[in-house]
PDB file of N, H, CA, C and O in Angstrom:
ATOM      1  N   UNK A   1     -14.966  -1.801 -19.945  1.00  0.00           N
ATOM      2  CA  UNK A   1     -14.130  -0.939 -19.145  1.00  0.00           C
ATOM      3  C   UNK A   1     -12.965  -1.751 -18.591  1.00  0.00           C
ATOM      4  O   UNK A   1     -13.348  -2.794 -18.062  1.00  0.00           O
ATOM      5  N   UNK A   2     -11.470  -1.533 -18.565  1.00  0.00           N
ATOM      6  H   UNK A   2     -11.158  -0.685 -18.995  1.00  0.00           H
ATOM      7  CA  UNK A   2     -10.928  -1.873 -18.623  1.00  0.00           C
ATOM      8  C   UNK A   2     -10.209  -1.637 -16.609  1.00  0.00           C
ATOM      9  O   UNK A   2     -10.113  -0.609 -15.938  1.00  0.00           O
ATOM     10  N   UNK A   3      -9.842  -3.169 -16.246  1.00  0.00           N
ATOM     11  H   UNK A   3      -9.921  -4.004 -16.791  1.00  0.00           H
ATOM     12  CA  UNK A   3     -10.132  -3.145 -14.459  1.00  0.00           C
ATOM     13  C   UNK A   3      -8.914  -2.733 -14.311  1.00  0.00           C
ATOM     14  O   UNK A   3      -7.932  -3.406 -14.624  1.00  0.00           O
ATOM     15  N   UNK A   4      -8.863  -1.178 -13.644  1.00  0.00           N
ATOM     16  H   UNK A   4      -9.660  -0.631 -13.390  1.00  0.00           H
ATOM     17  CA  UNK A   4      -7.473  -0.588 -13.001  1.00  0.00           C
ATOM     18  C   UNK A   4      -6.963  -1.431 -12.022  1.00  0.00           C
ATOM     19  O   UNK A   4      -7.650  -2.030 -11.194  1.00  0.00           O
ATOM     20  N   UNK A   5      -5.457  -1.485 -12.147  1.00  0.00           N
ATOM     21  H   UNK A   5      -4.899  -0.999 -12.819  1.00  0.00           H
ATOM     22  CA  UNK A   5      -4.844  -1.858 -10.755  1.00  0.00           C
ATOM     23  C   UNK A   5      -3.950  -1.238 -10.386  1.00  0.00           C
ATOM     24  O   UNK A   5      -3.520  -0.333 -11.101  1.00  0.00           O
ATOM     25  N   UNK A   6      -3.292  -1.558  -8.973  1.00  0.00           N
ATOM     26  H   UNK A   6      -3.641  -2.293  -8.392  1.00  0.00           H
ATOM     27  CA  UNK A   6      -2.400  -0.764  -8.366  1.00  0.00           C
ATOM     28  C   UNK A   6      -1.094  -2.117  -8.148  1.00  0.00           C
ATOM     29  O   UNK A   6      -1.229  -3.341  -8.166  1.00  0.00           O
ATOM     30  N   UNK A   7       0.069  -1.303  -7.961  1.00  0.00           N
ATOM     31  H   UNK A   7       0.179  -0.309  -7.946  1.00  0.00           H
ATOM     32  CA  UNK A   7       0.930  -2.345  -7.640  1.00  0.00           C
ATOM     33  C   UNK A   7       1.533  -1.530  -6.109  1.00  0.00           C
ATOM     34  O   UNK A   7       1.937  -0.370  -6.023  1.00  0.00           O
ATOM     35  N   UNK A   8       1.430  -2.580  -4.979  1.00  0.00           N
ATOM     36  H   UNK A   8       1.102  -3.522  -5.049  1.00  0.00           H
ATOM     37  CA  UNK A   8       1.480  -2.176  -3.344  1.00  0.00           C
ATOM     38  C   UNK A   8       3.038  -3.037  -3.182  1.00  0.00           C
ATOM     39  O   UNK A   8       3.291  -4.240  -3.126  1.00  0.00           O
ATOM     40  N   UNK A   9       3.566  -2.295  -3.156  1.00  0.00           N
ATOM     41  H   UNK A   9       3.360  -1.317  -3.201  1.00  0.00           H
ATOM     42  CA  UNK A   9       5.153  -2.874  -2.157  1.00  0.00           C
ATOM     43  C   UNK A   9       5.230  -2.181  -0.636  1.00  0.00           C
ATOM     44  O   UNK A   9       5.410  -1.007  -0.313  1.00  0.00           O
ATOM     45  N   UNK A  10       5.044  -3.253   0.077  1.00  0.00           N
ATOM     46  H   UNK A  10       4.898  -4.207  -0.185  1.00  0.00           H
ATOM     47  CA  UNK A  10       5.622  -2.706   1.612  1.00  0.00           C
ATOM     48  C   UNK A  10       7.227  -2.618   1.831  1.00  0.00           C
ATOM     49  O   UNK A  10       7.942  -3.612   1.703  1.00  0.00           O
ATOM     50  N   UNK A  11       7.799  -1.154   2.222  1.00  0.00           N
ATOM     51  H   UNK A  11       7.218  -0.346   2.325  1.00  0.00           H
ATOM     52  CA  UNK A  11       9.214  -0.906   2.013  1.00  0.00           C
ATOM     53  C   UNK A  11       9.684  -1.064   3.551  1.00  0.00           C
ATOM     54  O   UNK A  11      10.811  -1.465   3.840  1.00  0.00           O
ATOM     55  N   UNK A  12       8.500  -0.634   4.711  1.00  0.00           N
ATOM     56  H   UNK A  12       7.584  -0.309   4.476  1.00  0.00           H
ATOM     57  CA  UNK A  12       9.088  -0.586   5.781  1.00  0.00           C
ATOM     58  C   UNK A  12       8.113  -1.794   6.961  1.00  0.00           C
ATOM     59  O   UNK A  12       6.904  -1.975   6.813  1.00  0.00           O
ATOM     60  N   UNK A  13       8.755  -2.338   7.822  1.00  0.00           N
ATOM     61  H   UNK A  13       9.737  -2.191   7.942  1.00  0.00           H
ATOM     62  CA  UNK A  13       8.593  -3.062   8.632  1.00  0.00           C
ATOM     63  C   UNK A  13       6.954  -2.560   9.425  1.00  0.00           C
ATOM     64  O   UNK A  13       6.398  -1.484   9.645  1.00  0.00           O
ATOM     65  N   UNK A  14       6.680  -3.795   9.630  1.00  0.00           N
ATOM     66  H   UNK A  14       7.132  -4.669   9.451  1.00  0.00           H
ATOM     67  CA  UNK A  14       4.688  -3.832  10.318  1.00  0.00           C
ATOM     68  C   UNK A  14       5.372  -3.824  11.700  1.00  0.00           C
ATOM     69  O   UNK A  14       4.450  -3.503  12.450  1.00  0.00           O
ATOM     70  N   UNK A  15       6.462  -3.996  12.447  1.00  0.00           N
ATOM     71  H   UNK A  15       7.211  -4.256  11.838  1.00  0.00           H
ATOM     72  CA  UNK A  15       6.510  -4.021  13.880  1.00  0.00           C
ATOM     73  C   UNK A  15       6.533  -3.013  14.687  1.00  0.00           C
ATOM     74  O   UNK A  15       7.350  -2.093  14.647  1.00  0.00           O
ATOM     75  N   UNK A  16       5.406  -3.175  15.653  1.00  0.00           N
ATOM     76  H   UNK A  16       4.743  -3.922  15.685  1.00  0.00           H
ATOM     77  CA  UNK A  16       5.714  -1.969  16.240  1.00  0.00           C
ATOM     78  C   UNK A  16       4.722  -0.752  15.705  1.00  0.00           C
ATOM     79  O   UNK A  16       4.902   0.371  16.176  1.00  0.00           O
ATOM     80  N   UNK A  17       3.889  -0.923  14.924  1.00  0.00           N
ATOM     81  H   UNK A  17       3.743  -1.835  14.542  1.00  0.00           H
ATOM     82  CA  UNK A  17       2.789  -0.534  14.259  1.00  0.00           C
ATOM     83  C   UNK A  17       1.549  -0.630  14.845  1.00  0.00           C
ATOM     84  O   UNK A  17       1.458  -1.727  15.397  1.00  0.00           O
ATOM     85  N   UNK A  18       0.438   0.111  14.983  1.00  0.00           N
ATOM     86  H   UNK A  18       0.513   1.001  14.534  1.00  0.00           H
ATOM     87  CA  UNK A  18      -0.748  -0.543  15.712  1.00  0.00           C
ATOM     88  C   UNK A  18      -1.247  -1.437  14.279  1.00  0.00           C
ATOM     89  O   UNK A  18      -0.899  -1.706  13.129  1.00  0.00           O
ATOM     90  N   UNK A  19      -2.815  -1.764  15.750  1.00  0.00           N
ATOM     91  H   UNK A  19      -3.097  -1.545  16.684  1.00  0.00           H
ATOM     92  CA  UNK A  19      -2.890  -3.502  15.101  1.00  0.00           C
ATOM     93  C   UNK A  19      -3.892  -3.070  13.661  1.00  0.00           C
ATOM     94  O   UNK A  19      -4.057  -3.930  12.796  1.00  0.00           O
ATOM     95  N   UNK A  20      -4.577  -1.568  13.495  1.00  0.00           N
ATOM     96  H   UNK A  20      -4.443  -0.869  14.198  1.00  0.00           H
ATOM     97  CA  UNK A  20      -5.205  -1.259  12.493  1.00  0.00           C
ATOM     98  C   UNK A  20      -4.517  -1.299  11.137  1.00  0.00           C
ATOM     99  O   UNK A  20      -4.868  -1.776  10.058  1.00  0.00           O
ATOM    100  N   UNK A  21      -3.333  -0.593  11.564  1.00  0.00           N
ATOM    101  H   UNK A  21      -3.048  -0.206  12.440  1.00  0.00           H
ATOM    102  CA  UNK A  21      -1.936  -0.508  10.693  1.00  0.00           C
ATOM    103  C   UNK A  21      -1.341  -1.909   9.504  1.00  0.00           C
ATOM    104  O   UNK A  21      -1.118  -1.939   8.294  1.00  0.00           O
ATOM    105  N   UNK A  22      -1.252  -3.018  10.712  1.00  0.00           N
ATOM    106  H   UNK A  22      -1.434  -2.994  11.695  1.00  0.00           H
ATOM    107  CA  UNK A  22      -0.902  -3.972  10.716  1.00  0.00           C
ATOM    108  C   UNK A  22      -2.051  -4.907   9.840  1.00  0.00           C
ATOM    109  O   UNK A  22      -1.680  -5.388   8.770  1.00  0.00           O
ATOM    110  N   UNK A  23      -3.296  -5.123  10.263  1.00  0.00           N
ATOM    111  H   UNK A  23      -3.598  -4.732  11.133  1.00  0.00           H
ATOM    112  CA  UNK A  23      -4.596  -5.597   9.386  1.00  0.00           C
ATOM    113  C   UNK A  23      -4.586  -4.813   8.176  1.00  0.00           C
ATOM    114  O   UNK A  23      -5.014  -5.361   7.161  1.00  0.00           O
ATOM    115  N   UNK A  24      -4.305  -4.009   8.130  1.00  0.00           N
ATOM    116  H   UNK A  24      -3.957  -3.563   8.954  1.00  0.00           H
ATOM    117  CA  UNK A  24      -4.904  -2.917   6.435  1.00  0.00           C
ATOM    118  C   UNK A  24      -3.519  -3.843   5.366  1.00  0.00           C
ATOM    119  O   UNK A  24      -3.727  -4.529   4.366  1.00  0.00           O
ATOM    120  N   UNK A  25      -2.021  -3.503   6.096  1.00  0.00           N
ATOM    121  H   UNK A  25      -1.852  -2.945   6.908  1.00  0.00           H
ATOM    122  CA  UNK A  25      -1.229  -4.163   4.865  1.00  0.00           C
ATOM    123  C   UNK A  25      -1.086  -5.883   4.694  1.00  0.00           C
ATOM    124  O   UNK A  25      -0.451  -6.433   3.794  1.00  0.00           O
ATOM    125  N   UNK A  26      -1.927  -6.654   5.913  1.00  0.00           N
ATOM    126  H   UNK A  26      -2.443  -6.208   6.644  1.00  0.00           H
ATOM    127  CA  UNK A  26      -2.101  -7.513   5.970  1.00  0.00           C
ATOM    128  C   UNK A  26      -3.631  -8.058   4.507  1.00  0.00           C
ATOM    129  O   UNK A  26      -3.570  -8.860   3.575  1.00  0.00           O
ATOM    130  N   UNK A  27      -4.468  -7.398   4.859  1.00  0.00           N
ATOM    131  H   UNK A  27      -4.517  -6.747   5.616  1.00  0.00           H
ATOM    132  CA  UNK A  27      -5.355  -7.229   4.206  1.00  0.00           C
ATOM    133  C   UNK A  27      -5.459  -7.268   2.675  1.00  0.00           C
ATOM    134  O   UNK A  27      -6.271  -7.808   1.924  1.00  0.00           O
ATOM    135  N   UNK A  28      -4.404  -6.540   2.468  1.00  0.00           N
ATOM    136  H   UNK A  28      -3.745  -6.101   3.078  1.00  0.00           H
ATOM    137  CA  UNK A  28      -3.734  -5.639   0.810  1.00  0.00           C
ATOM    138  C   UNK A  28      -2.863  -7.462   0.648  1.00  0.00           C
ATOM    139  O   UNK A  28      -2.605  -7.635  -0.543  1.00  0.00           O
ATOM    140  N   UNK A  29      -2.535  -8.372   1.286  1.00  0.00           N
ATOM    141  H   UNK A  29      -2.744  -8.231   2.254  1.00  0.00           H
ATOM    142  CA  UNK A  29      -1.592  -9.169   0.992  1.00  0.00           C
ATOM    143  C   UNK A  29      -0.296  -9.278   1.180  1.00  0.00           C
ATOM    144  O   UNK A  29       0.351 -10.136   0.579  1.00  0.00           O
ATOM    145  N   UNK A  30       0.463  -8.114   2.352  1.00  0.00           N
ATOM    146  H   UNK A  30      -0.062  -7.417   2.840  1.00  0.00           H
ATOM    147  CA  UNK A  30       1.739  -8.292   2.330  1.00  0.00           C
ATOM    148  C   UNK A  30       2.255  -8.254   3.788  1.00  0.00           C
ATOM    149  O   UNK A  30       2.154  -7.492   4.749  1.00  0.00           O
ATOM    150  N   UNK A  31       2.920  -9.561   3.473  1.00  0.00           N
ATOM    151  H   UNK A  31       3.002 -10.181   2.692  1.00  0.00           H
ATOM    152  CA  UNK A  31       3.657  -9.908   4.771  1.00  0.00           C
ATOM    153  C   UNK A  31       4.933  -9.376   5.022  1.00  0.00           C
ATOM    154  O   UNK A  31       5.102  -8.821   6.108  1.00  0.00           O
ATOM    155  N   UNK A  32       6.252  -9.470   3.887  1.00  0.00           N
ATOM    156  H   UNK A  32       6.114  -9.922   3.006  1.00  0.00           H
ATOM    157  CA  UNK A  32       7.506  -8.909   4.020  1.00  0.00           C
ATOM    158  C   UNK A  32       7.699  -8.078   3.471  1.00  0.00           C
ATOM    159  O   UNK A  32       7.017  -7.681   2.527  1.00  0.00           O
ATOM    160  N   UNK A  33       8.837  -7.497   3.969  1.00  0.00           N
ATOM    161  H   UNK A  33       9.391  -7.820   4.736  1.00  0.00           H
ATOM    162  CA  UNK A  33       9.498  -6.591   3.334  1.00  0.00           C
ATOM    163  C   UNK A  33      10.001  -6.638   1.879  1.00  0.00           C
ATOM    164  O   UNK A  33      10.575  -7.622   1.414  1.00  0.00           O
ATOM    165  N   UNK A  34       9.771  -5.614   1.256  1.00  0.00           N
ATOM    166  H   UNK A  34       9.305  -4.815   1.634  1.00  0.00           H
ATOM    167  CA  UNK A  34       9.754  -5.821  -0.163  1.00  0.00           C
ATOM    168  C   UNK A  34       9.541  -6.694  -1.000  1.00  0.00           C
ATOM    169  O   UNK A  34      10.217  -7.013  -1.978  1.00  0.00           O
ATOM    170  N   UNK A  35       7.925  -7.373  -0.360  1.00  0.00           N
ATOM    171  H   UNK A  35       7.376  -7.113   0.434  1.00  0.00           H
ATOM    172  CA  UNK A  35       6.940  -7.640  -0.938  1.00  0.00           C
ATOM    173  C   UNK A  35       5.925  -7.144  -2.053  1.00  0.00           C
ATOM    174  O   UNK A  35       4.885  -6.811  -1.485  1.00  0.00           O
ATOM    175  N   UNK A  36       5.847  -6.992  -3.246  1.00  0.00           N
ATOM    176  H   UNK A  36       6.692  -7.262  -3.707  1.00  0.00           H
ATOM    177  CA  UNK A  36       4.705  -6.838  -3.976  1.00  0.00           C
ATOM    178  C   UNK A  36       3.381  -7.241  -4.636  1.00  0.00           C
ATOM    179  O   UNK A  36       3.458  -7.997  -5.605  1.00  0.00           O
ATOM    180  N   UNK A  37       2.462  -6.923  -4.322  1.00  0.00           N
ATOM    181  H   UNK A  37       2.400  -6.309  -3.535  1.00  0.00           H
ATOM    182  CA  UNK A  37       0.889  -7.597  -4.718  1.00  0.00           C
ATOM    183  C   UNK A  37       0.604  -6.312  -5.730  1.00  0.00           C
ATOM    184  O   UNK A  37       0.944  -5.134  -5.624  1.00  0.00           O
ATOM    185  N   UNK A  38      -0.155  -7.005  -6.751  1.00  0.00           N
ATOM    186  H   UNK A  38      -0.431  -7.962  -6.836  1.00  0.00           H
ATOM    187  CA  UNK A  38      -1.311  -6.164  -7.203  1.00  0.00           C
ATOM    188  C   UNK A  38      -2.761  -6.082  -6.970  1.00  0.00           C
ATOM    189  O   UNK A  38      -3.365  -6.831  -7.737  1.00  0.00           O
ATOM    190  N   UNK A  39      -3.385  -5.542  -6.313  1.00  0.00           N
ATOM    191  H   UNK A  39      -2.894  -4.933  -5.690  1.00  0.00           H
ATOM    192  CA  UNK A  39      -4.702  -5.070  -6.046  1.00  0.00           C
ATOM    193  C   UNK A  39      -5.702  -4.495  -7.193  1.00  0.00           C
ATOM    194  O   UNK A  39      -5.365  -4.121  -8.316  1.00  0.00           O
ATOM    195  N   UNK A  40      -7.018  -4.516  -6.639  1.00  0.00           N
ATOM    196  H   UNK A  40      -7.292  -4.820  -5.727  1.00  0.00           H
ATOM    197  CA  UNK A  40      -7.510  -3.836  -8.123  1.00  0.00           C
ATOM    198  C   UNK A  40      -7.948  -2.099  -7.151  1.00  0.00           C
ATOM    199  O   UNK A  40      -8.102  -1.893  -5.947  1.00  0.00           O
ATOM    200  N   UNK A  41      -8.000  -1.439  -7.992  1.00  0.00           N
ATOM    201  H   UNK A  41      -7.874  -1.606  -8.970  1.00  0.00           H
ATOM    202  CA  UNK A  41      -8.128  -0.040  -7.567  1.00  0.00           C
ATOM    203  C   UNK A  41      -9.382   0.240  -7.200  1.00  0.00           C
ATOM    204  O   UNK A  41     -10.018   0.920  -8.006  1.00  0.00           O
ATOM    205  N   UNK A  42     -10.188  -0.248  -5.734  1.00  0.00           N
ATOM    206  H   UNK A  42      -9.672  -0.800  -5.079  1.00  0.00           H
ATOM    207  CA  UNK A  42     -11.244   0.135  -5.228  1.00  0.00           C
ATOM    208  C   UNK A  42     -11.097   0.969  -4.171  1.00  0.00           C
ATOM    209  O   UNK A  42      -9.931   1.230  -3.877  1.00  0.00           O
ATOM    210  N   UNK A  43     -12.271   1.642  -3.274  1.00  0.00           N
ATOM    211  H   UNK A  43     -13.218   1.431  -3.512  1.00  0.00           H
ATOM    212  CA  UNK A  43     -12.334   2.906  -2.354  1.00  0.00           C
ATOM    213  C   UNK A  43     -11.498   1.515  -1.114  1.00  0.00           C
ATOM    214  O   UNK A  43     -10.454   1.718  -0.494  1.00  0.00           O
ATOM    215  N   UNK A  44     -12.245   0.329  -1.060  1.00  0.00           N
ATOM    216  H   UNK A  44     -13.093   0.164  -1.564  1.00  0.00           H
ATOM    217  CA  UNK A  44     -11.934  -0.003  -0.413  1.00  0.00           C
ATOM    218  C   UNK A  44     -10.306  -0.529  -0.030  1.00  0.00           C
ATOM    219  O   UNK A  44      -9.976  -0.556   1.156  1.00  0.00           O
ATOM    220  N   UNK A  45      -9.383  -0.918  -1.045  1.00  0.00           N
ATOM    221  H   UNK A  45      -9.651  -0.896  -2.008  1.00  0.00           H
ATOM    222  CA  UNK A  45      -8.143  -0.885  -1.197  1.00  0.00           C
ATOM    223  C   UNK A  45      -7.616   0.320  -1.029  1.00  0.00           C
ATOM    224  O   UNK A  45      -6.747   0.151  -0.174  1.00  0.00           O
ATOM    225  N   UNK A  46      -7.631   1.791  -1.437  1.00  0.00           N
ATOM    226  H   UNK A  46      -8.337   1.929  -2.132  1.00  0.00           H
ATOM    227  CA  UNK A  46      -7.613   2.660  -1.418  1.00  0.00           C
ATOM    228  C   UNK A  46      -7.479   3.097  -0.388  1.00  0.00           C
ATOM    229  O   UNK A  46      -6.484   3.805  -0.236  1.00  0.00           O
ATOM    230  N   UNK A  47      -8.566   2.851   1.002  1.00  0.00           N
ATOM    231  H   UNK A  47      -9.375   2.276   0.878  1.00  0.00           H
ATOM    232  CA  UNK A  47      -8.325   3.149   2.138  1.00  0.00           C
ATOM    233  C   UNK A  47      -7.403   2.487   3.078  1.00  0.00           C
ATOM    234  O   UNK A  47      -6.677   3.069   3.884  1.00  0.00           O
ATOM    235  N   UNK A  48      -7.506   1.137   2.886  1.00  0.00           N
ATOM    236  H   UNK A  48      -8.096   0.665   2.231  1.00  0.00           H
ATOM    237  CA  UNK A  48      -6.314   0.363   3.638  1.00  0.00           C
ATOM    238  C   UNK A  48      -4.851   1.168   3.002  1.00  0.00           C
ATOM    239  O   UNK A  48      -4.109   1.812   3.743  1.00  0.00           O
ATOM    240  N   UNK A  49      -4.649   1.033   1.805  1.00  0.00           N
ATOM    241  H   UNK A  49      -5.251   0.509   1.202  1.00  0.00           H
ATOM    242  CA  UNK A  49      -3.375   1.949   1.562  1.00  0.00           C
ATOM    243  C   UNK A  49      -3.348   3.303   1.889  1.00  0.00           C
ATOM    244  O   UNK A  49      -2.222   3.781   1.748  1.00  0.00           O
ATOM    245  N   UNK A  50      -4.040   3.944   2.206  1.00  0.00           N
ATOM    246  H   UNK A  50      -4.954   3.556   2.320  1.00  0.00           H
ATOM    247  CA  UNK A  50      -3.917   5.210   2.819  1.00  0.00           C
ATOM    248  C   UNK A  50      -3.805   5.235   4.667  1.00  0.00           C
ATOM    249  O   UNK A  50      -3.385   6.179   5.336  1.00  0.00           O
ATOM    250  N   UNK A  51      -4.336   3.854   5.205  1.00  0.00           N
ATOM    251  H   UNK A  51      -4.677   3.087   4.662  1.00  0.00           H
ATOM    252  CA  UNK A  51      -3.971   3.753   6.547  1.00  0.00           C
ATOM    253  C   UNK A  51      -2.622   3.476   6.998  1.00  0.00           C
ATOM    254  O   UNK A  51      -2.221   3.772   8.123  1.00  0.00           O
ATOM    255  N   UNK A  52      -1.539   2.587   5.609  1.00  0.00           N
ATOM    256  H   UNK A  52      -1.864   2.347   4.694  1.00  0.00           H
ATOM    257  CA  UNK A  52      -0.515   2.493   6.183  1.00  0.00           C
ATOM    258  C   UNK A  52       0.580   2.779   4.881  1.00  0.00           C
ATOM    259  O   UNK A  52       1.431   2.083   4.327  1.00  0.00           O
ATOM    260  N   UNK A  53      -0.007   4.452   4.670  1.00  0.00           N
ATOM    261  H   UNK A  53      -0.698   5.018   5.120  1.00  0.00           H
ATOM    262  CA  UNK A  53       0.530   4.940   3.397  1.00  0.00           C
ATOM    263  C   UNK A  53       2.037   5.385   3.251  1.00  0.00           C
ATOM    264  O   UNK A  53       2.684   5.658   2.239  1.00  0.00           O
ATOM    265  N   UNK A  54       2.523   5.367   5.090  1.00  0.00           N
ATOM    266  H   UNK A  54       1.997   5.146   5.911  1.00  0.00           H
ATOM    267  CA  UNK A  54       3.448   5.433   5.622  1.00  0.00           C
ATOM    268  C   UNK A  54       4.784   4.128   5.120  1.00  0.00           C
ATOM    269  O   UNK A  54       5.893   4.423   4.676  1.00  0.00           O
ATOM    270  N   UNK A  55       4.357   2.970   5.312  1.00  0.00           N
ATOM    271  H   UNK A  55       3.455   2.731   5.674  1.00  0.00           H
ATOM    272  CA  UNK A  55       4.926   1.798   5.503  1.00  0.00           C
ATOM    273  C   UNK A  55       4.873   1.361   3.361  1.00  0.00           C
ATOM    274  O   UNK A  55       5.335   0.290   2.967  1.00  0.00           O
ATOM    275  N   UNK A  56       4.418   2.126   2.618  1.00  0.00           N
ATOM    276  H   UNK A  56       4.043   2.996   2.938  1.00  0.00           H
ATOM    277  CA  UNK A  56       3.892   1.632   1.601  1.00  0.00           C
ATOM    278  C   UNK A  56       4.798   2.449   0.157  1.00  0.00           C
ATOM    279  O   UNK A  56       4.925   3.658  -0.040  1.00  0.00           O
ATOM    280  N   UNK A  57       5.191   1.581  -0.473  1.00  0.00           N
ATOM    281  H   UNK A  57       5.088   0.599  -0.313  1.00  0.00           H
ATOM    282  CA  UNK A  57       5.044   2.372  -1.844  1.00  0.00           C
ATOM    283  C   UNK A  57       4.398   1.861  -3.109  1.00  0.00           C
ATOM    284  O   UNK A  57       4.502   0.717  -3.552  1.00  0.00           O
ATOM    285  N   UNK A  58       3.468   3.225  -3.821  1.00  0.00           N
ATOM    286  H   UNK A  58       3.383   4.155  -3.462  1.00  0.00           H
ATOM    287  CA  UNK A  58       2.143   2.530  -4.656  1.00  0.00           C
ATOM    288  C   UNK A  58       2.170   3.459  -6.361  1.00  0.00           C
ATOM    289  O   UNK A  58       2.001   4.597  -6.799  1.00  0.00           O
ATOM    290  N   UNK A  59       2.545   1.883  -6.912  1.00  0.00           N
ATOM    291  H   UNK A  59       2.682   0.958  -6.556  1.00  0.00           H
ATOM    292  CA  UNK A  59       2.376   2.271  -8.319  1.00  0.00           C
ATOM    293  C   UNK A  59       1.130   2.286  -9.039  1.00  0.00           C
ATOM    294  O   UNK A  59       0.274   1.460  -8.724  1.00  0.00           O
ATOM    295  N   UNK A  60       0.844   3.350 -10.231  1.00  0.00           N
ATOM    296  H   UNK A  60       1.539   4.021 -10.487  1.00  0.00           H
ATOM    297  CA  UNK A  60       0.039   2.739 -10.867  1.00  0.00           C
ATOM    298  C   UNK A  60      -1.717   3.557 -10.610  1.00  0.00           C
ATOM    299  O   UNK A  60      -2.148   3.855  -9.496  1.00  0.00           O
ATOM    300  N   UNK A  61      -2.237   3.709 -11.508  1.00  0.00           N
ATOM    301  H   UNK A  61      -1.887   3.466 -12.413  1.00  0.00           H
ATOM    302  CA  UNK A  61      -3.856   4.246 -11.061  1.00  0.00           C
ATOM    303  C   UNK A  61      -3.321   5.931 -10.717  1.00  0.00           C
ATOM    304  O   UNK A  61      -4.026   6.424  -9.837  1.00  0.00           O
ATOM    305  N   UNK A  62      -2.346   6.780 -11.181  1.00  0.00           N
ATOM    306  H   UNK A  62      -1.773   6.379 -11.896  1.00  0.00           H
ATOM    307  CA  UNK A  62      -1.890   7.856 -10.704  1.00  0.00           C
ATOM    308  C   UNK A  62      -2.063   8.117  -9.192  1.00  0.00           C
ATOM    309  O   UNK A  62      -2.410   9.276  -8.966  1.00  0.00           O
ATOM    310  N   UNK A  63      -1.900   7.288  -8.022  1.00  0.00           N
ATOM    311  H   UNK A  63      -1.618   6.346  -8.205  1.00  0.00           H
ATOM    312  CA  UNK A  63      -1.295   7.133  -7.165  1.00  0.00           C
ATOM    313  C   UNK A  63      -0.250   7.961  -6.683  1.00  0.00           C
ATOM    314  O   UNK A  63       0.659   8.051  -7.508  1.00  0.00           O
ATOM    315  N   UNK A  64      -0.058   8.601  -5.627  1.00  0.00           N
ATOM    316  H   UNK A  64      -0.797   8.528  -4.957  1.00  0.00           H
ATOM    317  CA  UNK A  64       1.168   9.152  -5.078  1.00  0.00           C
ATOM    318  C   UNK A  64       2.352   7.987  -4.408  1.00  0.00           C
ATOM    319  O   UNK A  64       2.135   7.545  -3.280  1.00  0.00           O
ATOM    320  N   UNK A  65       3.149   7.698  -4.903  1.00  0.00           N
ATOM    321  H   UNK A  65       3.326   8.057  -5.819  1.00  0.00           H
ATOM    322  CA  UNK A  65       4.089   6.949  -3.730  1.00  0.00           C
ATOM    323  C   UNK A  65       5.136   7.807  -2.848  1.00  0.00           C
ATOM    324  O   UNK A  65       5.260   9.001  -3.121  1.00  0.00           O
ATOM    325  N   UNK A  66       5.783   7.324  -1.952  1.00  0.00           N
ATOM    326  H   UNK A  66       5.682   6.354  -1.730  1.00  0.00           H
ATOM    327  CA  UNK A  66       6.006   7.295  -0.525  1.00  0.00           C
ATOM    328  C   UNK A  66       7.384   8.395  -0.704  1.00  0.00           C
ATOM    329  O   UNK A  66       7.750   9.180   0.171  1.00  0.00           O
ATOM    330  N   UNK A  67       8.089   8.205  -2.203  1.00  0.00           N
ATOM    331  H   UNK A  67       7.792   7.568  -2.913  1.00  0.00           H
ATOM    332  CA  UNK A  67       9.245   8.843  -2.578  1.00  0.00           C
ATOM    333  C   UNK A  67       8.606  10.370  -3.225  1.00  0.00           C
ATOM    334  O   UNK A  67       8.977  11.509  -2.941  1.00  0.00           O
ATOM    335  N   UNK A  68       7.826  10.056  -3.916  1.00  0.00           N
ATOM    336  H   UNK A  68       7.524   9.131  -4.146  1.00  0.00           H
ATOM    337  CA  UNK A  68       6.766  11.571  -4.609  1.00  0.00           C
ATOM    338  C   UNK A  68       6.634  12.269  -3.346  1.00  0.00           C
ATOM    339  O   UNK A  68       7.091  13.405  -3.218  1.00  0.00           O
ATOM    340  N   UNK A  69       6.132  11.760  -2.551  1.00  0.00           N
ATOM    341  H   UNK A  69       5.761  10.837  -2.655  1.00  0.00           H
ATOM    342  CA  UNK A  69       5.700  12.680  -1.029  1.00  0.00           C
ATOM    343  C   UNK A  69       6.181  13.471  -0.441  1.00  0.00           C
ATOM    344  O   UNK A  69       5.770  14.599  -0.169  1.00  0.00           O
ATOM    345  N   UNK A  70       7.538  12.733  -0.055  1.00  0.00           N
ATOM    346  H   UNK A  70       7.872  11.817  -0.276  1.00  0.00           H
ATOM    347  CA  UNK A  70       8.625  13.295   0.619  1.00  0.00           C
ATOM    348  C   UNK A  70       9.235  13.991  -0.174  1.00  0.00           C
ATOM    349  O   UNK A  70      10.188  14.583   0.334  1.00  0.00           O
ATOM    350  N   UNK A  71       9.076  14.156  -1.189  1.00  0.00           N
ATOM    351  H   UNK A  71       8.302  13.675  -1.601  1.00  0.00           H
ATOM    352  CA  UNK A  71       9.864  15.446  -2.155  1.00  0.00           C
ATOM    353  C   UNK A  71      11.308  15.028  -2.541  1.00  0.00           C
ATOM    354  O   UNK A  71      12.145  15.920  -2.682  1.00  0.00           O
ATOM    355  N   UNK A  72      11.659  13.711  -2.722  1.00  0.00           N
ATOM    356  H   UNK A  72      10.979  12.986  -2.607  1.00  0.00           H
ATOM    357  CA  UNK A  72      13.145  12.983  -3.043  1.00  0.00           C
ATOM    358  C   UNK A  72      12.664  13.073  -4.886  1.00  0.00           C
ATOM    359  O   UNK A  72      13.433  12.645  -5.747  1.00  0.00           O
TER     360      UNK A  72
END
């Protein structure tokens, strides 16, 4: 079986964020701004990107990103 991944870019700033917010994209690996990591596609990744799904845009694993959402 072949190991899904996701690709996580943080587009908007951790400041000023609570500290749950802040640990989840910390967590995922990203410190700056337009930063990208790849993750592998677990519940548990899954949920940290859905805590700061706001601050996030996510390729990959048919994923919604942050531009799909908002209807742009």
């Amino acid at each position: 079986m072949a190991d899904k991944s996701l690709k996580v870019t943080l587009v908007k700033s951790l400041a000023g964020q609570l500290k749950n917010i802040q640990a989840s994209a910390r967590g995922l690996g990203l410190r700056r701004i337009h930063q990208s990591v790849t993750v592998s596609d677990t519940p548990q990744n899954r949920g940290m990107i859905q805590t700061a799904v706001h601050l996030l845009e996510v390729e990959g694993g048919g994923a919604v990103n942050r531009a799909a959402r908002k209807g742009v």
